[in-house]
BADRENTI-320214 format. One record per residue (C-alpha): residue number from 1; x, z, y. Coordinates in nm, 2 decimals. Last residue first. Example, Ala and Ser with C-alpha at 12.3 -4.5 7.8 and 13.67 -1.06 7.14 Angstrom:
BEGIN
2/1.37/0.71/-0.11;
1/1.23/0.78/-0.45;
This chain:
BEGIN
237/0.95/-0.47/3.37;
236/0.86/-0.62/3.67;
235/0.88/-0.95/3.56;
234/0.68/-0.89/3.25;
233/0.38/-0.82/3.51;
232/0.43/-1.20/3.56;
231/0.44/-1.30/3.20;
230/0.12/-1.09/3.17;
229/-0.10/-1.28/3.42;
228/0.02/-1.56/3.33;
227/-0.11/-1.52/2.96;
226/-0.42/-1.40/3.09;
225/-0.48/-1.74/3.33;
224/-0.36/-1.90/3.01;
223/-0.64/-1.76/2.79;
222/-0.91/-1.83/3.09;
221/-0.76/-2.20/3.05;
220/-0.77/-2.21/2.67;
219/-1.13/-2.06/2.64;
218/-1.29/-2.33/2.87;
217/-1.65/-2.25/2.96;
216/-1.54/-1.92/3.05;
215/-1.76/-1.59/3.06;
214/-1.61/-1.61/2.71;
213/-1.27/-1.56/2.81;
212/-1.27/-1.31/3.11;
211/-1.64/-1.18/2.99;
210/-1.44/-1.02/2.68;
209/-1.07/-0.89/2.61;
208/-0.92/-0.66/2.43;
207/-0.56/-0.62/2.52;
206/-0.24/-0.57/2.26;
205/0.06/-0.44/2.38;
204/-0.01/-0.17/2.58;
203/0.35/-0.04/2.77;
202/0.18/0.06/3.11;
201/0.32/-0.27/3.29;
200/0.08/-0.45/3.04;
199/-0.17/-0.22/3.13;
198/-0.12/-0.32/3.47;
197/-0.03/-0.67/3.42;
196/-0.42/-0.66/3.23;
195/-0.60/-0.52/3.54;
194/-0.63/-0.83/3.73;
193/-0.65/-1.13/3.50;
192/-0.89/-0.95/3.30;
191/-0.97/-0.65/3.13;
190/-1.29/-0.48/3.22;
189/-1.31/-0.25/2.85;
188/-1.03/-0.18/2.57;
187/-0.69/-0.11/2.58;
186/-0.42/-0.14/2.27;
185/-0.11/0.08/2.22;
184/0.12/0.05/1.88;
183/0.30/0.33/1.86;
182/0.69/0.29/1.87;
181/0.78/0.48/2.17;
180/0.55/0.76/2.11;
179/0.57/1.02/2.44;
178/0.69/0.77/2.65;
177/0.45/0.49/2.53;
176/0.17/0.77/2.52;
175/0.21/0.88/2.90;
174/0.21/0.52/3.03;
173/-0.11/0.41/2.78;
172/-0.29/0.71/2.96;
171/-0.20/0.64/3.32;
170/-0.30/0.27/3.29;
169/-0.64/0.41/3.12;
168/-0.73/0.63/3.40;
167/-0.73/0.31/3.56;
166/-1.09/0.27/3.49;
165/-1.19/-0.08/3.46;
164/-1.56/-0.15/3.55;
163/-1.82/-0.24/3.26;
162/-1.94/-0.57/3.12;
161/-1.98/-0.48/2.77;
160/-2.14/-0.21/2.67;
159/-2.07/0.08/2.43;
158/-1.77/0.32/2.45;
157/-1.69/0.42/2.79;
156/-1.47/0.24/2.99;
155/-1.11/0.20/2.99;
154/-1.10/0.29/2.63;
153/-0.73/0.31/2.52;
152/-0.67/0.20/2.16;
151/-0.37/0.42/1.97;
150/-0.19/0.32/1.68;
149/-0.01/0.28/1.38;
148/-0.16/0.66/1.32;
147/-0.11/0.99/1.06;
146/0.15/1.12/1.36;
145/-0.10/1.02/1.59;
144/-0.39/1.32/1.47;
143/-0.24/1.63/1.55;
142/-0.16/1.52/1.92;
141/-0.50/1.34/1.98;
140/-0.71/1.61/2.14;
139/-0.41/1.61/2.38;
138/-0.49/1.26/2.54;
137/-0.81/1.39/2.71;
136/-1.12/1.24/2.64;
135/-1.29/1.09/2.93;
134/-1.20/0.78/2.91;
133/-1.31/0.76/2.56;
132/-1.07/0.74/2.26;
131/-0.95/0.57/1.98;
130/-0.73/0.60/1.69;
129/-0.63/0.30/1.49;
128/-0.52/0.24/1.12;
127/-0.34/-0.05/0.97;
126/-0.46/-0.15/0.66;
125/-0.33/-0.13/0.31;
124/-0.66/0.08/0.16;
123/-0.47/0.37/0.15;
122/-0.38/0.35/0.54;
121/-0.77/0.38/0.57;
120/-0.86/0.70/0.39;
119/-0.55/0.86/0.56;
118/-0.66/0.77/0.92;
117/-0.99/0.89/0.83;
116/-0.81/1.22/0.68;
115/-0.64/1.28/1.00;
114/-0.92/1.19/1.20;
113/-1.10/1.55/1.01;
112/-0.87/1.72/1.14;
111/-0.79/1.57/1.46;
110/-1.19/1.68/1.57;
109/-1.52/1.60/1.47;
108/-1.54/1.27/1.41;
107/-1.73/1.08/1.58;
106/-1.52/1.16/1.93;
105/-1.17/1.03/1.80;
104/-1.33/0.73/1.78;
103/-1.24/0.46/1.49;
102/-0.98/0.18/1.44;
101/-0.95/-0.06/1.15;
100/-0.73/-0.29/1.07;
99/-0.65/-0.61/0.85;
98/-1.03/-0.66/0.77;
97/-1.15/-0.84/0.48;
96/-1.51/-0.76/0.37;
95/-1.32/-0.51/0.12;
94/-1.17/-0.29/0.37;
93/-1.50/-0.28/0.60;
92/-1.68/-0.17/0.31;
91/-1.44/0.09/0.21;
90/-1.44/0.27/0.60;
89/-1.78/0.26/0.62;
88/-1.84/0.58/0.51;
87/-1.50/0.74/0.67;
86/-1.65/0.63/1.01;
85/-1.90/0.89/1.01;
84/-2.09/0.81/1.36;
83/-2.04/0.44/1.45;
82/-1.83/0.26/1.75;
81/-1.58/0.14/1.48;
80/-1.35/-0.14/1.62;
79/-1.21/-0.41/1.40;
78/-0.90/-0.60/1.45;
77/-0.93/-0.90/1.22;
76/-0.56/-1.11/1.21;
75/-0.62/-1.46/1.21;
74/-0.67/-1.63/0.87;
73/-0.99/-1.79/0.96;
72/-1.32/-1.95/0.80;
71/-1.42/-1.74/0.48;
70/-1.22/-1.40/0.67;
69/-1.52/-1.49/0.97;
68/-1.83/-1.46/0.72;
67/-1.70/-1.11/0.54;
66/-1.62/-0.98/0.91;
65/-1.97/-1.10/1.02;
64/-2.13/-0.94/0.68;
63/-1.95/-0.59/0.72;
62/-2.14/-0.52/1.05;
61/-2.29/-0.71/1.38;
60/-2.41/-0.53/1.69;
59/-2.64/-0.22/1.81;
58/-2.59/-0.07/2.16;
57/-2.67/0.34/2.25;
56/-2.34/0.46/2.11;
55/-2.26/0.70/1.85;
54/-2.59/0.64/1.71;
53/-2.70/0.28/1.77;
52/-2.43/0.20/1.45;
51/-2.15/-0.03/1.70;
50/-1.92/-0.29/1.60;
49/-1.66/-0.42/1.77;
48/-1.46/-0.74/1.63;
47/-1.14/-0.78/1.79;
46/-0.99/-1.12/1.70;
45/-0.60/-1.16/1.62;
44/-0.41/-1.48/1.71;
43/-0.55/-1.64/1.98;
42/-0.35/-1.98/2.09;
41/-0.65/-2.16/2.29;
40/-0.75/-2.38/1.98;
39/-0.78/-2.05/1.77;
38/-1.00/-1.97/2.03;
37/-1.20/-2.29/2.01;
36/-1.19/-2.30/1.61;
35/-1.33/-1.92/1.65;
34/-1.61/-2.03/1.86;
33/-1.68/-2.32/1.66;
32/-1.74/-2.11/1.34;
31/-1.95/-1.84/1.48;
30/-2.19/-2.13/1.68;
29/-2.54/-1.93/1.68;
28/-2.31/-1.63/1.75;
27/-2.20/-1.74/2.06;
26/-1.93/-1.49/2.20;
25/-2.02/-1.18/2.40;
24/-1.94/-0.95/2.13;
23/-1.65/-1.12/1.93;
22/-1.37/-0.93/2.17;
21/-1.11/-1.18/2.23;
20/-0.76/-1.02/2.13;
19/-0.44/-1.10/2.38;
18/-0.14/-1.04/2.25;
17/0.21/-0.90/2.40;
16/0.25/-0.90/2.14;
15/0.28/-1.17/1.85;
14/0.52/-1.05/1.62;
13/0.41/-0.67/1.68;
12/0.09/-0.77/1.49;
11/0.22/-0.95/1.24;
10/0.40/-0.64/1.19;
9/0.20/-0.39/1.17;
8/0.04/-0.64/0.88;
7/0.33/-0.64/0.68;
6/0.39/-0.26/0.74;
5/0.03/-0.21/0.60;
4/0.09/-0.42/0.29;
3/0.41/-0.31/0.20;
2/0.30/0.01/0.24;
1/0.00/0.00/0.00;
Protein backbone atom coordinates (compact mmCIF):
# COMPACT_ATOMS: atom_id res chain seq x y z
CA UNK A 1 0.00 0.00 0.00
CA UNK A 2 2.96 2.39 0.05
CA UNK A 3 4.07 2.01 -3.14
CA UNK A 4 0.95 2.92 -4.20
CA UNK A 5 0.33 6.01 -2.09
CA UNK A 6 3.91 7.44 -2.56
CA UNK A 7 3.27 6.81 -6.44
CA UNK A 8 0.43 8.77 -6.41
CA UNK A 9 2.00 11.67 -3.91
CA UNK A 10 4.01 11.90 -6.41
CA UNK A 11 2.16 12.39 -9.47
CA UNK A 12 0.86 14.93 -7.74
CA UNK A 13 4.07 16.75 -6.75
CA UNK A 14 5.17 16.16 -10.54
CA UNK A 15 2.82 18.50 -11.66
CA UNK A 16 2.51 21.37 -9.00
CA UNK A 17 2.15 23.98 -9.02
CA UNK A 18 -1.44 22.46 -10.44
CA UNK A 19 -4.41 23.76 -10.97
CA UNK A 20 -7.58 21.28 -10.22
CA UNK A 21 -11.05 22.35 -11.79
CA UNK A 22 -13.68 21.71 -9.32
CA UNK A 23 -16.45 19.34 -11.20
CA UNK A 24 -19.45 21.31 -9.49
CA UNK A 25 -20.22 24.00 -11.82
CA UNK A 26 -19.34 22.02 -14.93
CA UNK A 27 -21.98 20.59 -17.41
CA UNK A 28 -23.10 17.53 -16.30
CA UNK A 29 -25.36 16.82 -19.32
CA UNK A 30 -21.88 16.80 -21.33
CA UNK A 31 -19.47 14.85 -18.39
CA UNK A 32 -17.43 13.37 -21.13
CA UNK A 33 -16.84 16.55 -23.16
CA UNK A 34 -16.08 18.57 -20.34
CA UNK A 35 -13.30 16.49 -19.20
CA UNK A 36 -11.90 16.10 -22.98
CA UNK A 37 -11.99 20.14 -22.93
CA UNK A 38 -10.02 20.33 -19.66
CA UNK A 39 -7.85 17.74 -20.53
CA UNK A 40 -7.51 19.78 -23.77
CA UNK A 41 -6.48 22.93 -21.60
CA UNK A 42 -3.52 20.85 -19.79
CA UNK A 43 -5.46 19.82 -16.40
CA UNK A 44 -4.10 17.11 -14.79
CA UNK A 45 -5.98 16.22 -11.58
CA UNK A 46 -9.91 16.97 -11.23
CA UNK A 47 -11.35 17.94 -7.84
CA UNK A 48 -14.56 16.34 -7.42
CA UNK A 49 -16.58 17.70 -4.25
CA UNK A 50 -19.21 15.95 -2.88
CA UNK A 51 -21.47 16.97 -0.28
CA UNK A 52 -24.29 14.47 2.00
CA UNK A 53 -27.00 17.66 2.76
CA UNK A 54 -25.90 17.09 6.35
CA UNK A 55 -22.62 18.48 7.00
CA UNK A 56 -23.39 21.11 4.55
CA UNK A 57 -26.67 22.47 3.45
CA UNK A 58 -25.88 21.60 -0.72
CA UNK A 59 -26.36 18.11 -2.25
CA UNK A 60 -24.11 16.88 -5.27
CA UNK A 61 -22.88 13.80 -7.13
CA UNK A 62 -21.43 10.49 -5.19
CA UNK A 63 -19.55 7.16 -5.90
CA UNK A 64 -21.34 6.79 -9.39
CA UNK A 65 -19.70 10.16 -11.03
CA UNK A 66 -16.24 9.15 -9.83
CA UNK A 67 -16.97 5.45 -11.13
CA UNK A 68 -18.27 7.21 -14.65
CA UNK A 69 -15.24 9.71 -14.89
CA UNK A 70 -12.23 6.67 -14.01
CA UNK A 71 -14.16 4.79 -17.37
CA UNK A 72 -13.22 7.99 -19.52
CA UNK A 73 -9.90 9.62 -17.91
CA UNK A 74 -6.71 8.71 -16.27
CA UNK A 75 -6.16 12.12 -14.55
CA UNK A 76 -5.62 12.11 -11.13
CA UNK A 77 -9.33 12.22 -9.04
CA UNK A 78 -8.98 14.53 -6.01
CA UNK A 79 -12.12 13.98 -4.08
CA UNK A 80 -13.46 16.16 -1.44
CA UNK A 81 -15.75 14.76 1.35
CA UNK A 82 -18.34 17.48 2.59
CA UNK A 83 -20.37 14.47 4.44
CA UNK A 84 -20.94 13.55 8.11
CA UNK A 85 -19.00 10.05 8.93
CA UNK A 86 -16.55 10.09 6.27
CA UNK A 87 -14.95 6.70 7.43
CA UNK A 88 -18.36 5.15 5.78
CA UNK A 89 -17.84 6.25 2.59
CA UNK A 90 -14.43 6.00 2.70
CA UNK A 91 -14.36 2.12 0.86
CA UNK A 92 -16.84 3.08 -1.66
CA UNK A 93 -14.97 6.03 -2.78
CA UNK A 94 -11.74 3.74 -2.87
CA UNK A 95 -13.18 1.24 -5.11
CA UNK A 96 -15.08 3.68 -7.56
CA UNK A 97 -11.50 4.79 -8.42
CA UNK A 98 -10.28 7.72 -6.63
CA UNK A 99 -6.48 8.49 -6.10
CA UNK A 100 -7.30 10.69 -2.91
CA UNK A 101 -9.50 11.51 -0.55
CA UNK A 102 -9.79 14.41 1.79
CA UNK A 103 -12.43 14.91 4.58
CA UNK A 104 -13.27 17.76 7.35
CA UNK A 105 -11.72 18.03 10.32
CA UNK A 106 -15.16 19.30 11.57
CA UNK A 107 -17.31 15.79 10.76
CA UNK A 108 -15.40 14.08 12.72
CA UNK A 109 -15.24 14.75 16.01
CA UNK A 110 -11.92 15.65 16.80
CA UNK A 111 -7.93 14.65 15.69
CA UNK A 112 -8.65 11.43 17.22
CA UNK A 113 -10.99 10.15 15.45
CA UNK A 114 -9.21 12.04 11.87
CA UNK A 115 -6.38 10.03 12.78
CA UNK A 116 -8.08 6.85 12.25
CA UNK A 117 -9.93 8.30 8.93
CA UNK A 118 -6.62 9.22 7.74
CA UNK A 119 -5.47 5.60 8.59
CA UNK A 120 -8.56 3.91 6.99
CA UNK A 121 -7.75 5.69 3.83
CA UNK A 122 -3.78 5.38 3.50
CA UNK A 123 -4.70 1.49 3.69
CA UNK A 124 -6.58 1.58 0.81
CA UNK A 125 -3.31 3.09 -1.34
CA UNK A 126 -4.56 6.63 -1.51
CA UNK A 127 -3.40 9.71 -0.47
CA UNK A 128 -5.15 11.20 2.40
CA UNK A 129 -6.30 14.87 2.98
CA UNK A 130 -7.33 16.87 6.01
CA UNK A 131 -9.51 19.82 5.73
CA UNK A 132 -10.72 22.57 7.36
CA UNK A 133 -13.08 25.58 7.57
CA UNK A 134 -12.02 29.13 7.78
CA UNK A 135 -12.93 29.31 10.91
CA UNK A 136 -11.22 26.43 12.45
CA UNK A 137 -8.08 27.08 13.90
CA UNK A 138 -4.86 25.43 12.56
CA UNK A 139 -4.09 23.84 16.10
CA UNK A 140 -7.11 21.41 16.05
CA UNK A 141 -5.04 19.81 13.36
CA UNK A 142 -1.62 19.16 15.16
CA UNK A 143 -2.41 15.51 16.32
CA UNK A 144 -3.94 14.74 13.21
CA UNK A 145 -1.04 15.86 10.18
CA UNK A 146 1.52 13.61 11.24
CA UNK A 147 -1.11 10.61 9.87
CA UNK A 148 -1.63 13.23 6.61
CA UNK A 149 -0.12 13.75 2.83
CA UNK A 150 -1.89 16.81 3.18
CA UNK A 151 -3.73 19.70 4.21
CA UNK A 152 -6.66 21.64 1.96
CA UNK A 153 -7.33 25.21 3.05
CA UNK A 154 -11.00 26.31 2.90
CA UNK A 155 -11.06 29.87 1.98
CA UNK A 156 -14.69 29.89 2.37
CA UNK A 157 -16.86 27.85 4.24
CA UNK A 158 -17.65 24.54 3.22
CA UNK A 159 -20.72 24.29 0.85
CA UNK A 160 -21.41 26.72 -2.09
CA UNK A 161 -19.84 27.70 -4.76
CA UNK A 162 -19.36 31.18 -5.71
CA UNK A 163 -18.24 32.58 -2.35
CA UNK A 164 -15.59 35.52 -1.54
CA UNK A 165 -11.93 34.58 -0.85
CA UNK A 166 -10.91 34.95 2.71
CA UNK A 167 -7.26 35.60 3.05
CA UNK A 168 -7.26 34.04 6.30
CA UNK A 169 -6.42 31.19 4.05
CA UNK A 170 -3.01 32.90 2.68
CA UNK A 171 -1.99 33.18 6.42
CA UNK A 172 -2.90 29.58 7.11
CA UNK A 173 -1.09 27.78 4.13
CA UNK A 174 2.12 30.33 5.18
CA UNK A 175 2.14 28.97 8.79
CA UNK A 176 1.73 25.25 7.69
CA UNK A 177 4.46 25.34 4.87
CA UNK A 178 6.88 26.55 7.67
CA UNK A 179 5.68 24.38 10.23
CA UNK A 180 5.45 21.07 7.57
CA UNK A 181 7.83 21.70 4.83
CA UNK A 182 6.91 18.75 2.92
CA UNK A 183 2.98 18.61 3.30
CA UNK A 184 1.19 18.84 0.49
CA UNK A 185 -1.14 22.24 0.77
CA UNK A 186 -4.19 22.75 -1.38
CA UNK A 187 -6.87 25.82 -1.06
CA UNK A 188 -10.30 25.74 -1.85
CA UNK A 189 -13.08 28.54 -2.51
CA UNK A 190 -12.94 32.18 -4.85
CA UNK A 191 -9.72 31.32 -6.53
CA UNK A 192 -8.87 32.98 -9.53
CA UNK A 193 -6.47 34.97 -11.31
CA UNK A 194 -6.27 37.34 -8.26
CA UNK A 195 -6.04 35.38 -5.22
CA UNK A 196 -4.21 32.27 -6.65
CA UNK A 197 -0.26 34.21 -6.71
CA UNK A 198 -1.18 34.75 -3.16
CA UNK A 199 -1.75 31.33 -2.21
CA UNK A 200 0.76 30.38 -4.52
CA UNK A 201 3.21 32.91 -2.68
CA UNK A 202 1.80 31.14 0.65
CA UNK A 203 3.46 27.72 -0.40
CA UNK A 204 -0.11 25.85 -1.74
CA UNK A 205 0.64 23.76 -4.38
CA UNK A 206 -2.45 22.60 -5.66
CA UNK A 207 -5.56 25.24 -6.20
CA UNK A 208 -9.24 24.31 -6.62
CA UNK A 209 -10.75 26.08 -8.92
CA UNK A 210 -14.38 26.79 -10.15
CA UNK A 211 -16.39 29.86 -11.79
CA UNK A 212 -12.68 31.10 -13.09
CA UNK A 213 -12.66 28.08 -15.59
CA UNK A 214 -16.09 27.12 -16.12
CA UNK A 215 -17.59 30.58 -15.88
CA UNK A 216 -15.42 30.53 -19.20
CA UNK A 217 -16.52 29.59 -22.50
CA UNK A 218 -12.86 28.74 -23.33
CA UNK A 219 -11.33 26.39 -20.57
CA UNK A 220 -7.74 26.68 -22.09
CA UNK A 221 -7.62 30.49 -21.97
CA UNK A 222 -9.07 30.86 -18.27
CA UNK A 223 -6.35 27.93 -17.62
CA UNK A 224 -3.58 30.11 -19.03
CA UNK A 225 -4.79 33.27 -17.38
CA UNK A 226 -4.21 30.91 -14.03
CA UNK A 227 -1.13 29.65 -15.18
CA UNK A 228 0.15 33.27 -15.62
CA UNK A 229 -0.98 34.24 -12.82
CA UNK A 230 1.23 31.74 -10.91
CA UNK A 231 4.45 32.01 -13.04
CA UNK A 232 4.32 35.58 -12.05
CA UNK A 233 3.82 35.11 -8.19
CA UNK A 234 6.80 32.55 -8.88
CA UNK A 235 8.79 35.56 -9.54
CA UNK A 236 8.63 36.74 -6.24
CA UNK A 237 9.53 33.70 -4.71
Amino acid sequence: MENMIQNRLERLKNCKPAILPSLLQCDFGDLRGEVQHLREAGVEVLHLDVMDGQFVPNLTYGMPIVAGLKKHTDMFLDAHLMIQEPAAYVDAFADAGADMITFHIEAVGGPLQAIEVLKQIRGRGLVAGLALNPKTALHDLDQAIPYADGVLVMSVPAGFGGQPFDPVAVDKLRLLRKSHPELLLQVDGGINADTIGDCHAAGCDLFVVGSAIFGIDDYSAAVRRLRAALQASSSTL
